[in-house]
C-alpha positions, 0 to 999 in steps of 0.5 A: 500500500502506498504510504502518504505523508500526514498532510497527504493523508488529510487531502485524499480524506477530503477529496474521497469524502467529496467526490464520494470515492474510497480512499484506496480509489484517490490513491490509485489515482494519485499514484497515476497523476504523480507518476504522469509528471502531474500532466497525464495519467493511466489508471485502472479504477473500477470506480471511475469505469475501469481503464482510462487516461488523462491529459491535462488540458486534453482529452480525458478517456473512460471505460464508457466514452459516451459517459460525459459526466464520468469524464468530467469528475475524472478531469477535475479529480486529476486536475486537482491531484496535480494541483496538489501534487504541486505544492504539497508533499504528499509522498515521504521523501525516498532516497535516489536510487531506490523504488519509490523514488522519482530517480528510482533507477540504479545511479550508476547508470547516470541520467536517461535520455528519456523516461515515462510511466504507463499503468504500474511500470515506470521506464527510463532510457540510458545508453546502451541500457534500458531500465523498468521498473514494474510493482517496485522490482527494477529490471535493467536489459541490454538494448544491444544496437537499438536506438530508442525512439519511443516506448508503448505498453498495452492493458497488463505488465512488463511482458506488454511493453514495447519500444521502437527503434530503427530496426521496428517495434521490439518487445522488452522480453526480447533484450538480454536481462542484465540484472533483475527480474523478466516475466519471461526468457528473453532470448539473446538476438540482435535483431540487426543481424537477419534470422536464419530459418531452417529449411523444411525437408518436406512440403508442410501440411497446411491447417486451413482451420487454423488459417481460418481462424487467423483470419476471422480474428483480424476481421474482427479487430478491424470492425471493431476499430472502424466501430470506435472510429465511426464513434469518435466521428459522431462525437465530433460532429455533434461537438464532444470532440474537436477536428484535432481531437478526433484526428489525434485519436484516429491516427492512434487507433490506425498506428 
């Protein structure tokens, strides 16, 4: 459970007591805010719809999307919680260098050229280095010859999240693990060098059911994301969206 100063535990207090939410609820959104750089949030909370994001002076996402109401006490929640954030300390101070930690990376590894956070995972790019951090447990892995030019993670953990570089789009589990933890075996592969596939000593029998269901499930996705774009289209045409808004979401869906 997160710990909070006793200023920080008199403003969640008041704000579940206001906004009619637990406390274990502003918490988790607290924690989300504050792990956003006071300016974004990803959260997971059953009792403001389940699975959504935040942008402050942006557009505010929610499990339900047409629940307009929902997203305005999102907005304001998280729009106070960076304002208190900002000038009170809510958090005790932790040292460098240890979970919990705003420099929550190994110090030897010197400054990142870039960090974030998205859900429970923190991460931070160095040369050569790529730190996560995922429930407290930091891992440190060998970007071999990646160049990172931007990290992505879906719904789940450390096995989900991704980077791009200029050979592609590589998962995290994919890179040597130097110290830590990894959900998973990650092979050791450069991914500069091209893979050599064995050759079949016969024919191979092909599983048209299989092939089938391959592509029904693609079938299925794309519909689903031409539904949400047809959606998102409504709102903008009645005035819950702007042109950039829409467009902004859009080019997401379609990426």
């Amino acid at each position: 459970m997160q710990k909070l100063t006793n200023v920080g535990e008199n403003l969640v207090n008041d704000i579940a007591s206001r906004y009619g939410l637990s406390r274990d609820a502003v918490v988790h959104m607290l924690v989300s805010v504050n792990n956003g750089g006071c300016s974004m949030a990803q959260f997971n909370c059953p009792e403001l719809g389940g699975s959504g994001q935040w942008m402050r002076g942006g557009m505010t996402m929610v499990g339900d999307m047409f629940n307009n109401g929902l997203k305005t006490t999102v907005d304001n929640l998280c729009n106070e919680l960076a304002n208190i954030l900002s000038n009170n300390q809510v958090f005790p101070v932790v040292a460098a260098g240890t979970p919990g930690s705003s420099q929550w990376w190994p110090m030897d590894l010197g400054s990142p050229s870039s960090s974030g956070s998205q859900n429970n995972t923190r991460y931070a790019v160095f040369p050569n280095r790529l730190a996560v951090e995922l429930n407290g447990q930091v891992s440190i892995y060998d970007t071999l010859d990646h160049n990172i030019g931007g990290v992505s993670q879906q719904q789940g953990g450390n096995d989900s999240l991704t980077f791009n570089s200029q050979w592609g789009t590589i998962s995290v589990n994919n890179l040597p693990l130097v110290s830590g933890t990894s959900p998973a075996p990650a092979p050791q592969t450069n991914f500069a060098q091209p893979v050599q596939e064995p050759q079949p000593t016969q024919a191979p029998v092909q599983n048209f059911e299989q092939t089938n269901e391959v592509t029904n499930s693609q079938y299925n996705t794309t519909n689903q994301m031409i539904g949400i774009i047809k959606k998102l289209a409504e709102l903008r045409d009645v005035g819950v969206l702007t042109e950039s808004e829409f467009n902004a979401k859009k080019a997401e869906l379609l990426k």
